[in-house]
C-alpha positions as CSV (number, residue, x, y, z in Angstrom):
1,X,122.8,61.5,112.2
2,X,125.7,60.1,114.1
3,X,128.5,62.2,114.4
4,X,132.2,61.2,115.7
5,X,135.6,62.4,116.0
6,X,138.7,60.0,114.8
7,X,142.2,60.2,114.2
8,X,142.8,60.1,110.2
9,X,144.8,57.3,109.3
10,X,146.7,56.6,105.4
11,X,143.9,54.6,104.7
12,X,141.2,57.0,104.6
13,X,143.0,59.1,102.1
14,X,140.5,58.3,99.8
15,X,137.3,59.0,101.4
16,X,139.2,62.6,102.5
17,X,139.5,63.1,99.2
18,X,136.2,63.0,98.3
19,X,135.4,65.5,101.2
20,X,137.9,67.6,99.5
21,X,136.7,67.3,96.3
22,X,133.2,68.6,97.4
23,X,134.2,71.3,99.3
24,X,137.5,73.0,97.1
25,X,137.7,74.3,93.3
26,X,141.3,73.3,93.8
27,X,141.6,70.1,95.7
28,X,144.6,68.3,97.6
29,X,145.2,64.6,96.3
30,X,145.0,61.5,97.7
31,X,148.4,61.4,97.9
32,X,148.9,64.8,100.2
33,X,146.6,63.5,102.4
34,X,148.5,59.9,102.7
35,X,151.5,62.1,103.7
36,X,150.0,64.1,106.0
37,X,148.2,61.2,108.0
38,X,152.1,59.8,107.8
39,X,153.6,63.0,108.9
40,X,154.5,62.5,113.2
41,X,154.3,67.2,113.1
42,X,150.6,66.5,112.1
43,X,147.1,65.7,112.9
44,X,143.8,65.0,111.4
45,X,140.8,64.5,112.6
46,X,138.0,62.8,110.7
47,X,134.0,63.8,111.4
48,X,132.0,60.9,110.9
49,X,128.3,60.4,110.1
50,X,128.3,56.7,111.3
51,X,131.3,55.5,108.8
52,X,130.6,57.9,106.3
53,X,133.6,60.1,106.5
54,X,132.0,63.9,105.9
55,X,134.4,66.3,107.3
56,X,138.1,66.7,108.8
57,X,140.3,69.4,110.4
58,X,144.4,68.9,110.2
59,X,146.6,71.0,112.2
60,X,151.2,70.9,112.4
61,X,152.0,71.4,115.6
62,X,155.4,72.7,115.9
63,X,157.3,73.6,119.3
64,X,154.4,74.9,121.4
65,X,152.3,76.4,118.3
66,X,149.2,74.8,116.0
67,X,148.9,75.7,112.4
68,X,145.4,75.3,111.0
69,X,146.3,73.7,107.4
70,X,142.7,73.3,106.4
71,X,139.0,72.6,107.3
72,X,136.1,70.8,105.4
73,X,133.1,69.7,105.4
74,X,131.0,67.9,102.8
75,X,128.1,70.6,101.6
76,X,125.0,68.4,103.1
77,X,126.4,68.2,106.3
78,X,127.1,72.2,107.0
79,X,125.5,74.5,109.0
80,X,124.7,72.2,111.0
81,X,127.3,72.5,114.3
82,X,129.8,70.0,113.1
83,X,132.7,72.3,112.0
84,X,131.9,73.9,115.8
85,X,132.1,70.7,117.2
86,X,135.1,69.8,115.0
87,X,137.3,72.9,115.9
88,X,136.6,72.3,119.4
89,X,138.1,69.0,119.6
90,X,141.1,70.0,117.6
91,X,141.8,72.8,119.7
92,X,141.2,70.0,122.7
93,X,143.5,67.8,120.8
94,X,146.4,70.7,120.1
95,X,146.3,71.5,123.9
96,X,146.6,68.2,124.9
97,X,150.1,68.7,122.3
98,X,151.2,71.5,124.9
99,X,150.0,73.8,122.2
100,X,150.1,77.2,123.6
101,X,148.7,79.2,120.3
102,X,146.8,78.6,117.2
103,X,146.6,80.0,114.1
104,X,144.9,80.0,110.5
105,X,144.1,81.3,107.0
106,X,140.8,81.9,105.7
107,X,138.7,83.7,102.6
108,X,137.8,87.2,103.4
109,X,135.1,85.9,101.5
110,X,133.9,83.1,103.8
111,X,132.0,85.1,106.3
112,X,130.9,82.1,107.9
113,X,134.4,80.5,109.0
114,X,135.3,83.8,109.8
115,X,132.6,84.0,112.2
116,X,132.7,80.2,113.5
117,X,137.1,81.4,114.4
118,X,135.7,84.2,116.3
119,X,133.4,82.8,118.1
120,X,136.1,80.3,119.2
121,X,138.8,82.8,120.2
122,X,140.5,83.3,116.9
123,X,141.4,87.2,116.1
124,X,142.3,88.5,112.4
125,X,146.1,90.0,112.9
126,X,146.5,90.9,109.3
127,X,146.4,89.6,105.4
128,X,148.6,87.3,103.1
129,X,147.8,89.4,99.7
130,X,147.2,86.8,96.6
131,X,147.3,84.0,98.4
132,X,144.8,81.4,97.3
133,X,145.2,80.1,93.8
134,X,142.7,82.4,92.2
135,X,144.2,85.6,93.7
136,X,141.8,85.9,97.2
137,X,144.0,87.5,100.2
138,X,143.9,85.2,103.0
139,X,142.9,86.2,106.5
140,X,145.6,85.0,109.2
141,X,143.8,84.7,112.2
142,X,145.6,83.5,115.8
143,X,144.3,82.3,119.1
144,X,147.4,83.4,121.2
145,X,146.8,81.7,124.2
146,X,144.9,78.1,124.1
147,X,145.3,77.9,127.9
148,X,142.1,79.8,128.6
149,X,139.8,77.9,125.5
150,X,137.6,75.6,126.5
C-alpha cells in the first residue's frame, strides 16, 4: 500500500464516484463532483493507493472559514490511518487558504468520525435535527482556531 495526497481534478469524477458509491446509501453523482472539482470556493483532495483512487475529503473555503462538505473512504481501505492522514492534509491545505476555522456535520451514529474530529481538534457545538436523508440529526462540529493545529 501506497498512499498519496492529490488535488481532485473534473476528470476523476468518475473514480470519486465509485468511492462514493461504496461508502453512501445515498450517493453524490458524477456530475456534483465535476462541479465541485470546477468550483474556484472548493477543494478536494484525492487519497490514492498507487492510482487507484480510494478516498477523498472536499472542503468550501469561504472568507477566512472551511466547510467540511464530506469525507470518504472505500470500505477495504478504513481503519487503517488514511482518513487521519487525509484530515490532516486538508486542514494543512485550508490553513495554507488563510483559513482561520473549520467546521463539519457528522452521524451521531458514526462513532468513529466522531472520534477521528476530536482527536484532531474538532468540538460538537450542537445538532441539525432531521438532517440526513433518512431522518439522522447531524452533529456540527467546529475547530475555531486552525492556527494552533498541526
Amino acid at each position: 500500500m501506497q498512499i498519496n495526497f492529490r488535488k481532485m481534478t473534473p476528470e476523476d469524477a468518475s473514480a470519486v464516484e465509485v468511492v462514493e458509491k461504496s461508502c453512501f446509501d445515498m450517493p453524490w453523482s458524477r456530475q456534483s463532483f465535476w462541479q465541485e472539482a470546477s468550483n474556484d470556493k472548493a477543494y478536494y483532495l484525492l487519497a490514492l493507493d498507487g492510482e487507484r483512487v480510494i478516498g477523498y475529503v472536499g472542503v468550501w473555503i469561504l472568507f477566512d472559514e472551511a466547510q467540511i462538505t464530506n469525507v470518504a473512504i472505500t470500505p477495504e481501505y478504513q481503519n487503517k490511518g488514511i482518513g487521519r492522514l487525509m484530515m490532516k492534509e486538508i486542514i494543512k491545505i485550508s490553513q495554507e487558504r488563510k483559513a482561520n476555522a473549520m467546521t463539519l456535520e457528522v452521524r451521531p451514529s458514526n462513532k468513529g468520525a466522531i472520534h477521528l474530529y476530536e482527536s484532531l481538534g474538532f468540538k460538537s457545538v450542537g445538532r441539525r435535527r432531521g438532517y440526513y436523508e433518512d431522518g439522522e440529526d447531524a452533529e456540527i462540529m467546529w475547530i475555531t482556531d486552525l492556527t494552533n493545529i498541526k
